[in-house]
N, C-alpha and C positions, 0 to 999 in steps of 0.2 A: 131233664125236661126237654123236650123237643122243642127246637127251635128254629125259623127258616129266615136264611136271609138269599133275599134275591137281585141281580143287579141286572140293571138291560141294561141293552143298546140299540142300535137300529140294524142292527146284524145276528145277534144273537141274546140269548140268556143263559146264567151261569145259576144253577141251585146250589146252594150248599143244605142239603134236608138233615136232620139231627145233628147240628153241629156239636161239637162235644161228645157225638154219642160213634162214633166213628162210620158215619155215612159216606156217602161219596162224594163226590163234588164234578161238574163236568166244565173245566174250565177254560173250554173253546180262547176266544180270542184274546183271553186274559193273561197278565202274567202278573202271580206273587214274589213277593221278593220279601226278604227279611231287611232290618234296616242295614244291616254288615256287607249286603253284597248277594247272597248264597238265594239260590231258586226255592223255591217252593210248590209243587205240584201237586197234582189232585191224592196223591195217596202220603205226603206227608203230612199236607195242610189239618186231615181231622188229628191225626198225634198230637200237633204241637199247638190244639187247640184243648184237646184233651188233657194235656200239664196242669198240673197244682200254679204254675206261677209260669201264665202265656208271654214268649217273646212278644215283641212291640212286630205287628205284620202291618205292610202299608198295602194296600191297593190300587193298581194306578193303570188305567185304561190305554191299549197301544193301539193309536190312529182311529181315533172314536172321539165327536164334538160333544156330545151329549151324554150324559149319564144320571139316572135316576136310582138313588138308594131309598129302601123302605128299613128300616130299621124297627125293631119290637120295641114295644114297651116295655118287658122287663130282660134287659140283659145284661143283667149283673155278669153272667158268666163270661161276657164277651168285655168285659170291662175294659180289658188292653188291648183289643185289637183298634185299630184306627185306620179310617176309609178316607183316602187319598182321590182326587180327583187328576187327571192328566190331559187337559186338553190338547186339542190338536195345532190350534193358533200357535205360529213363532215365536219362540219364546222371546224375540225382539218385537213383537208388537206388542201396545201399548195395555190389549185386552189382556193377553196373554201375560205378562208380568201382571196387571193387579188382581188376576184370578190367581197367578202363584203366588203371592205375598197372601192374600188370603185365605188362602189353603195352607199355607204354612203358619198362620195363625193361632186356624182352626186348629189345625195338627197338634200345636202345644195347648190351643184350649181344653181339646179332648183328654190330652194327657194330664193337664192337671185336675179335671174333673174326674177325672178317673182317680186318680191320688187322691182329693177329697174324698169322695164315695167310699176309700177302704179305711178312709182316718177320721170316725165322726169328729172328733174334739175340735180336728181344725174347720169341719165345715161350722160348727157350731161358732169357732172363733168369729169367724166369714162371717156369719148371718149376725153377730154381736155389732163386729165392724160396723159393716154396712148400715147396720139400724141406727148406730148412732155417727153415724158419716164421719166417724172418727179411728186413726191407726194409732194408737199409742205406742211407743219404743217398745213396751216388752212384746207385744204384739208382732211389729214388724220385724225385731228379730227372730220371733218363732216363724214365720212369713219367709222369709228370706234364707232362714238356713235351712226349712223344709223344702221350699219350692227351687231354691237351686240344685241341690240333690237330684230333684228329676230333671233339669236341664241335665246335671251332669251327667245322669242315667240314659240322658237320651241322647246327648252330642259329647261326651266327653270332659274331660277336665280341664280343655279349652276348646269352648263352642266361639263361633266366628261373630263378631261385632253385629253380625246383621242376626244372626241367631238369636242375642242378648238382645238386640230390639223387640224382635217380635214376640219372644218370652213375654220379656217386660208390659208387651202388648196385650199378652193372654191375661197377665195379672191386673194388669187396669181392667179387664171384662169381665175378669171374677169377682174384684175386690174395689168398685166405681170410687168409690171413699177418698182413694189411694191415688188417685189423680188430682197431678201439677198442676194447677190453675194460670201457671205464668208463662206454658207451653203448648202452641197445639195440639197435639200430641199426648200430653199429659204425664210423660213417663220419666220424669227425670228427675224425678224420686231416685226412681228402678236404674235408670240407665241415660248416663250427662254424656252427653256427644264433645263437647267443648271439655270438662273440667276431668272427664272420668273417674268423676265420683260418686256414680249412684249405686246402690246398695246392692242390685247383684256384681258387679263389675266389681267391689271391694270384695263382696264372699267368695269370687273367683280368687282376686288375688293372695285372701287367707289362707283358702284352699291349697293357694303352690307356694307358700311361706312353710305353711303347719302341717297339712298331711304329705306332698311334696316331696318336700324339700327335706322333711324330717324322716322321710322313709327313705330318701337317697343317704340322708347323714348316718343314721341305724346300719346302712350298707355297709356304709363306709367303715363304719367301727369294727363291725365283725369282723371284714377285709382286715384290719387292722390287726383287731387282738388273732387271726391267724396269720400274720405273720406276711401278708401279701402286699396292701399296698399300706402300710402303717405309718410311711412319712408323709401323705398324702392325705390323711386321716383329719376329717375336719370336725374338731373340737371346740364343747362349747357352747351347740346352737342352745338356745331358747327356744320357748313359744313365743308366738308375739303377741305385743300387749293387748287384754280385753279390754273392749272399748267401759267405761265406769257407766255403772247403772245411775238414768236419771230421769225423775220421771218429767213424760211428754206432757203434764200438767205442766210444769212448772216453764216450763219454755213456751204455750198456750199463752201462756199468764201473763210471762214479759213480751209478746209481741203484741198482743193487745191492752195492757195498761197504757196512761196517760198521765200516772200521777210521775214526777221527776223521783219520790222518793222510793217509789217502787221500783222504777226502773232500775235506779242504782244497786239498788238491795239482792233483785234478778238476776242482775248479771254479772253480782259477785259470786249469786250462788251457785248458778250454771258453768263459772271461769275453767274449771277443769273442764268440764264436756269439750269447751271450745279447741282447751291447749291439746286434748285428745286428736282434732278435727287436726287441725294444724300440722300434729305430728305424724299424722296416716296417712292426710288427704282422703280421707273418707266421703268427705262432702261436703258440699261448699259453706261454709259457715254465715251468708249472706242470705242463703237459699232459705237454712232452716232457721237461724235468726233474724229475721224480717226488719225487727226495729232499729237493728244497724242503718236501714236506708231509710227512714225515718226522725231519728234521732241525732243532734246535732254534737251531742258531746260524749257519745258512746265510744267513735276511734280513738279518744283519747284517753279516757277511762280505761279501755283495756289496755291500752300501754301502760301506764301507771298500776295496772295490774301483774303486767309482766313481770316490769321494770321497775319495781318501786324503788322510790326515792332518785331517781336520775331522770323523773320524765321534765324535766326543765331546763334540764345542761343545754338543748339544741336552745331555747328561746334565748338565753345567755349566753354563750356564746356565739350564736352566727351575727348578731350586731356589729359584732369588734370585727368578724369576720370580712363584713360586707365590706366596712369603711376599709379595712388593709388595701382591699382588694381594688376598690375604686380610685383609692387615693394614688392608688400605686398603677394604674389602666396605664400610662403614656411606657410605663417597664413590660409589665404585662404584655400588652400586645406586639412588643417587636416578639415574642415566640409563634404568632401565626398569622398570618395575611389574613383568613378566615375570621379570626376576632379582632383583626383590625378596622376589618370593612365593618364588623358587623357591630363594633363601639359607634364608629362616624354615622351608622344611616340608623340606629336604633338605640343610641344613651338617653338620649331625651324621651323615650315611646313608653320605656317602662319604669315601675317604681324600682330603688335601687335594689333591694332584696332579691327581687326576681330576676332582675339583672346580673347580681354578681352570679346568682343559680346559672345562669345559661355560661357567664365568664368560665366558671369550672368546667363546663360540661366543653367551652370549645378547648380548654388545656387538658383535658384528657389526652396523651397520649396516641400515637397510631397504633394501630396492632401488628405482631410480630411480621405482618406478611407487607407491614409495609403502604404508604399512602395507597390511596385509591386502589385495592385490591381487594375492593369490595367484603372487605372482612369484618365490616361493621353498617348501620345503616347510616344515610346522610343528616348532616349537622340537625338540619331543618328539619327532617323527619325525628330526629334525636327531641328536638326541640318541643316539637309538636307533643311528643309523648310525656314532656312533662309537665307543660301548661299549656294551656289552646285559650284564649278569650274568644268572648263572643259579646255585643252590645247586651244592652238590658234592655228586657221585652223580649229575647231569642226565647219558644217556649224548649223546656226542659229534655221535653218528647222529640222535638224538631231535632234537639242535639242528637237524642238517640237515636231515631230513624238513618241517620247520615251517618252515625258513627263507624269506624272501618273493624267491621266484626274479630280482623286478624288481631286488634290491639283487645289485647284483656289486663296488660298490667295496668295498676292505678294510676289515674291521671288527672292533673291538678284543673279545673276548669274555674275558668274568671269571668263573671258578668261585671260590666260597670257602661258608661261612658267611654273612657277609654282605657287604656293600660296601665297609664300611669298612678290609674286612682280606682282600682276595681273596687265594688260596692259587696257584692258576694260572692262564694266559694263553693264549689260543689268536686265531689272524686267521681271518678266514672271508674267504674271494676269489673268485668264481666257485663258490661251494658246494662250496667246497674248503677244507680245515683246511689250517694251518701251524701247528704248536706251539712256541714261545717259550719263550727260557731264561734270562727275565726273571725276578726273584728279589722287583721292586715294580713301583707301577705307571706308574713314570716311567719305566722302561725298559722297560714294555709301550708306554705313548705313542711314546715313540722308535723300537720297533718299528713301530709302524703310521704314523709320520709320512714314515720311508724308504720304505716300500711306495705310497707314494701319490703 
């Protein structure tokens, strides 16, 4: 079927008349480029338009502000070509970056609309999705190993950070549903900037685990069984583990129940999913389990899930611990001037518990490189990291806006009056609350000693 696409400028126009059907093309100030590098000119462009299965051709205007494309209504046949814009602006002005960020958007939206259009099932998925604003696990795993494939069809087996964003970005515009609600951006589903764990960034790294890593091992062997590098031969690999099928109902269910007996019952029966998350780092297990920051006695629960039958040794033993420890302060602190000073101007400030906590933390040892060679963070910053107070009436939010983004391990927070008699307990993780239904401060400690 004859087809015409035409592109101006304020300088010239380029026909391309019967594409597909080996017409000509007169392509003055334009220049084609395949995505590999290699030129494209007016008498190869109708060939490799002409193929059963068209390379990926980008289009990209040289020293030209303006460019109007007309594209047809029906051009299935043009499915994989993709029309690139080039403006003229510095790539350091400010226009000129958010015209390329959206161009390279587009670029990956085009291409997976284009991959939809040859694979009804998953448009069909798509339009399921979306109708009911819901992705279910089996769903985003068909989602996620099909559409990283065309990443990897189009950048490789490792496409660049900022790549995996903008991906990530085509799939929220495809798939609205599928958007973070606890992110601008929305994508951190797809792709965690902080945790690197969203679901293309884990299929990348299955990718160089399983196909890989296992075709360099395969090498290896053959190397071997001929006789070349056979001590060298690495024996042994596996696949890695597949993540356990579980339905996205049931994790629904427990981030929106309210009854206590439900909850418990939930997230005995989701426990592996979790130990799964944990052992991959697939994803943040706060992110997709919700009622963690909601519920007060879930950190502990899953400990005694872990750990059955030893989740009490910490509550029973650190008691005796404490009194050694205090009773024994005037021995103690001749090993450091730092916890000398810091007995005489702060034993009275805090409850004993959390005192002898900070006593350990200043008999920690120096590191092999020796005092003050910065080979560790300071006492006080240490400090901070394991308990921070704050009065009562600080709102929750106010903590989080101030929090210092670089800290994401868990961290013990104390409202009260003052130290020595905190009233309530909350962990911060990723600038995320978890509220505790610790009653003092040895079972806030034990709270945060499981978390970590």
């Amino acid at each position: 079927m004859t087809q015409t696409l035409s592109l101006k400028t304020n300088k010239a126009e380029v026909n391309a008349d019967q594409i597909g059907g080996g017409g000509g093309a007169n392509f003055g100030d334009f220049s084609a480029r395949h995505l590999n590098g290699a030129e494209i000119d007016e008498e190869v462009f109708p060939i490799l338009v002409d193929q059963g299965t068209t390379p990926t051709i980008v289009f990209r205007l040289q020293e030209e502000q303006h460019v109007e494309t007309n594209f047809p209504q029906n051009s299935s046949s043009c499915s994989q070509i993709y029309y690139i814009n080039s403006p003229l602006a510095s790539p350091s002005s400010p226009a000129s970056s958010c015209s390329s960020f959206n161009q390279d958007v587009d670029y990956f939206k085009q291409a997976l609309d284009a991959h939809v259009e040859r694979h009804p099932e998953f448009k069909e998925l798509i339009e399921t999705c979306n109708s009911a604003n819901l992705v279910d696990s089996v769903a985003a795993t068909k989602f996620v190993n099909e559409f990283v494939s065309v990443l990897v069809s189009l950048k490789g087996n490792s496409p660049s950070t900022n790549d995996q964003k903008l991906f990530a970005k085509s799939i929220i515009s495809l798939i609205p549903c599928w958007k973070y609600p606890g992110s601008p951006e929305g994508i951190d589903i797809l792709y965690d900037d902080q945790s690197r764990s969203g679901l293309i960034q884990n299929r990348l790294r299955w990718i160089h685990r399983n196909v890989i890593a296992i075709k360099e091992n395969k090498l290896l062997k053959r190397k071997a069984n001929a006789g070349q590098t056979g001590q060298h031969a690495n024996e042994g690999t596996s696949e890695a583990e597949e993540p356990p099928q579980l339905n996205q109902n049931i994790i629904d269910e427990l981030n929106s129940t309210t009854i206590e007996a439900d909850i418990i019952r939930l997230t005995e029966a989701t426990f592996q999913h979790r130990a799964y998350l944990r052992k991959t780092n697939e994803n943040s297990i706060l992110k997709v389990y919700r009622k963690f920051t909601e519920c007060d006695f879930l950190i502990n629960l899953e400990f005694s899930l872990m750990h059955p039958g030893i989740e009490d040794n910490f509550l029973i033993q650190w008691p005796n611990l404490v009194k050694k420890l205090l009773d024994n302060r005037q021995r103690v602190n001749n090993k450091s001037q730092a916890l000398k000073k810091f007995l005489r101007e702060e034993f009275d400030k805090w409850d004993q518990s959390t005192l002898a906590l900070f006593v350990l933390l200043y008999l920690i040892p120096p590191t092999a490189r020796g005092k003050g060679q910065g080979g560790r963070c300071s006492i006080e910053k240490a400090k901070s990291r394991l308990v921070t107070f704050y009065y009562s009436g600080t709102p929750l939010q106010t903590v989080l806006d101030n929090w210092d983004p670089d800290v994401t391990q868990p961290t013990l927070i104390y409202f009260g009056d003052n130290k020595a008699s905190p009233s309530s307990y909350f962990l911060i993780c990723d600038r995320l609350t978890i509220p505790l239904s610790a009653k003092n401060s040895t079972q806030a400690i034990d709270s945060l000693r499981v978390t970590t």
